[in-house]
N, C-alpha and C positions, 0 to 999 in steps of 0.2 A: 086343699084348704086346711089350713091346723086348728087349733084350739080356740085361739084369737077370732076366727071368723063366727065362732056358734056352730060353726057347719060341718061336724067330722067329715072325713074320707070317707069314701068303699074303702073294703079291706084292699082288696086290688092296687086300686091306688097309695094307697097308705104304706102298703107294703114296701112298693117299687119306690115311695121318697123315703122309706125308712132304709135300704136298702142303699141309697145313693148317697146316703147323708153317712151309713156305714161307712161307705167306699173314701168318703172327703174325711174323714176324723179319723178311722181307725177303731174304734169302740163307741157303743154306745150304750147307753145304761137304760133300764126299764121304766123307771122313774121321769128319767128329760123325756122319755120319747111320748109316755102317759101323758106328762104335763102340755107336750109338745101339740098333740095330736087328739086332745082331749078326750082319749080314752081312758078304760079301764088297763091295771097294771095287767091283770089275767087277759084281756085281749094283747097287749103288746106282746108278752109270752108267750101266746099263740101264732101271732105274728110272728116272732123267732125262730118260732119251732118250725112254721112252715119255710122262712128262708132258709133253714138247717138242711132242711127234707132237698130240698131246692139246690143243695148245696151252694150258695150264697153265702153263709153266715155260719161260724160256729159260737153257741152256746157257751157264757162263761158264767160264776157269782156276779150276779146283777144286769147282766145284761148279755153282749153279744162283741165279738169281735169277726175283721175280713178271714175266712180261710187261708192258711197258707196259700202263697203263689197271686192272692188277689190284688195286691198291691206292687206286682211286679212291674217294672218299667217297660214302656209299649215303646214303639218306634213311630219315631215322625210320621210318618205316612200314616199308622196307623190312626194318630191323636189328629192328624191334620183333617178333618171333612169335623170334626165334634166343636160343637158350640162353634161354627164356622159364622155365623151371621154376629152372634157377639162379637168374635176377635175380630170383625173388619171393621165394628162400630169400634172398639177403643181402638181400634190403628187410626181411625180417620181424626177421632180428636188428640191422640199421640203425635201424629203429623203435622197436626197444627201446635205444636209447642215446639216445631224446628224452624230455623231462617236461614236463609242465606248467609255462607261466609261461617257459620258454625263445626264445628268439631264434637261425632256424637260415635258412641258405642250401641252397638247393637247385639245382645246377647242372643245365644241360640234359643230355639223355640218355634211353637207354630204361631202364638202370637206376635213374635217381633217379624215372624216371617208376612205376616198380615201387614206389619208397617213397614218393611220394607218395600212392599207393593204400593204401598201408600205416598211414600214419597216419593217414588219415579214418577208418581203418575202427578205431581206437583212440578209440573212444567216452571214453576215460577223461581223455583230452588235452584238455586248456583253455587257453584264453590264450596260445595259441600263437601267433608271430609269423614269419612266413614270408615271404623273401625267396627272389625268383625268376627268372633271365632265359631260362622257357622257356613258353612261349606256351601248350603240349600240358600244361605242369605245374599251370601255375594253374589253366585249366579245372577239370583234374580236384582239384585241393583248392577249388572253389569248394562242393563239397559237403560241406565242415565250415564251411563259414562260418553264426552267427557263433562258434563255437570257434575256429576261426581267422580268425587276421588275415591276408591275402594280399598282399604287395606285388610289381609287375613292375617289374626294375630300370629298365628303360627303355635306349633306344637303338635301332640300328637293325636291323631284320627278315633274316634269313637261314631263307629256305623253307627250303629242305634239311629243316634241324634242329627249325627253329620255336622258333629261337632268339633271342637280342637280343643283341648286338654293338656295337663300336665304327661309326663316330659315338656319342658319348654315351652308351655302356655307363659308363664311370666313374664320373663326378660321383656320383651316389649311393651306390656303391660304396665310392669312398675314403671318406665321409660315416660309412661303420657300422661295428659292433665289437659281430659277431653272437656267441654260445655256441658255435657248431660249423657248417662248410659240408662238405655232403653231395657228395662230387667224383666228375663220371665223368671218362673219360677212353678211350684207345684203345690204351694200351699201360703196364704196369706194370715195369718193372727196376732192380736192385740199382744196376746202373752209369748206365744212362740216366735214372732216376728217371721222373717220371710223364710222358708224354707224349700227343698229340694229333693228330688227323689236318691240321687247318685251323687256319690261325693265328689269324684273327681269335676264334675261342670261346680258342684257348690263354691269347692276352693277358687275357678275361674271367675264367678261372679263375684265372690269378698274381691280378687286382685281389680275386677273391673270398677264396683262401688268406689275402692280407692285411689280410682285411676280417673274420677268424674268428678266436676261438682256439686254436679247436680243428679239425683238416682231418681228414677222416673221407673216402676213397676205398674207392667201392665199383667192383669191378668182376669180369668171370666171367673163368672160367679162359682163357679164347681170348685175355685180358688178357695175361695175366700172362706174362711172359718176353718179351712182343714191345718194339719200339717202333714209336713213329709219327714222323711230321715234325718238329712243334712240340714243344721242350720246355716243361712245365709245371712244372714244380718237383722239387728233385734228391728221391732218397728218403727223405733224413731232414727234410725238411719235413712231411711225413705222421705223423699220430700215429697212426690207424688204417687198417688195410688190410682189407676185409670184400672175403672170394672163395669158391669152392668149392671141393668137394673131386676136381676134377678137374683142379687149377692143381697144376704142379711144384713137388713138396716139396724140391729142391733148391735152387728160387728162392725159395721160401717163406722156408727158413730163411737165404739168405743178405739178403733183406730185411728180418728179425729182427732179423740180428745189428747190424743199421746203427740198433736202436731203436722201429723200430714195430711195435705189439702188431698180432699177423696173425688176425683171427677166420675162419676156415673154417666157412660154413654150413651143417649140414646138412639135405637136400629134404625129409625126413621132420619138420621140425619145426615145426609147427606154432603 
């Protein structure tokens, strides 16, 4: 609970969301997290100090930044069990923005890998044309085949991800003019628009945005407000934002106001 409720945190608690909220932004100052969390500035300090000790958190002027190596890029498998109940909620209403006889891109990721799951299991779907540059995605839509049609954009292999990147991520790319690309990504904001950890999938995602007409960015709340490295495209490149209901209604709605429709999914829906 923050400032807003009247009802501070335990340090414990306070800690671990001050801690998380490090991890999505990158720095955070003494002052947002006091205003934030309705403490005293000497408690938040204190707090730092202990995530220091902790090795979480290194000490800066005014506030606190991730340790080196805390912001390093994890592997599918690893991100894939995390916010696992959110990402099947925005797949399930990402699903429903496709039809039959449609032409869609599917970017790598564990959440588009959540919609891929999603619409095999859409028995009503036909003729579906699906473009792809993630190795873990086709697999799993090779179980609507032949309702769908599966294509791998091609290029070259990044285990990490199990992904397909430049060398030769392009050419087919610049080639298409799909209905809608399904976008993850590793950070959502008003001012920094969408962003990404590694550059080579970012440059992938710009070819794909230009490769749709429609960009559709799903991603869970741990998204939203952070950034990453690479940008991907400012925010009003984005027609849709599909997130949960645990992303900041303050960034929600200042993402709104720049034009894209924000759907919030909620876990109960089936």
């Amino acid at each position: 609970m923050t400032a807003e409720s009247g009802d501070p945190l335990p340090a414990e608690l306070r800690q671990r969301a001050e801690h998380e909220l490090l991890v999505r932004t990158g720095f955070v100052r003494v002052r947002d997290l006091s205003d934030r969390f309705g403490v005293s500035a000497v408690t938040i300090r204190h707090d730092l100090q202990q995530l220091e000790e902790r090795q979480l958190a290194k000490r800066v002027h005014g506030g606190a930044m991730p340790l080196a190596g805390s912001r390093i890029e994890r592997t599918f498998e690893e991100v894939m069990t995390e916010q696992a109940e959110q990402k099947s909620a925005i797949a399930r209403v990402a699903a429903g923005l496709v039809s039959s006889g449609e032409s869609i891109l599917l970017d790598v990721g564990t959440s588009t890998a959540a919609l891929a799951d999603e619409l095999v299991a859409r028995t009503d779907l036909t003729e579906l044309m699906v473009f792809t540059n993630g190795l873990k995605i086709a697999l799993g839509l090779e179980a609507a085949h032949p309702r769908f049609t599966i294509v791998v954009t091609g290029g070259t292999l990044r285990p990490k991800q199990h992904s397909l990147v430049e060398p030769l991520a392009a050419p087919m790319l610049d080639s298409l003019r799909v209905d809608t690309v399904f976008l993850g990504c590793n950070g959502v904001d008003p001012v920094a628009g969408v962003t990404n950890i590694n550059l080579p999938e970012a440059a992938v995602k710009r070819s794909m945005i230009g490769a749709a007409a429609r960009c559709v960015v799903v991603a869970d709340s741990s998204k939203i407000g952070s950034r990453a490295l690479a940008t991907v495209c400012p925010i009003d490149d984005v027609d849709v934002l599909i997130t949960d209901s645990g992303a900041s209604s303050t960034v929600l709605d200042a993402v709104r106001s720049q034009g894209v429709d924000v759907i919030v999914a909620d876990r109960t829906t089936t």
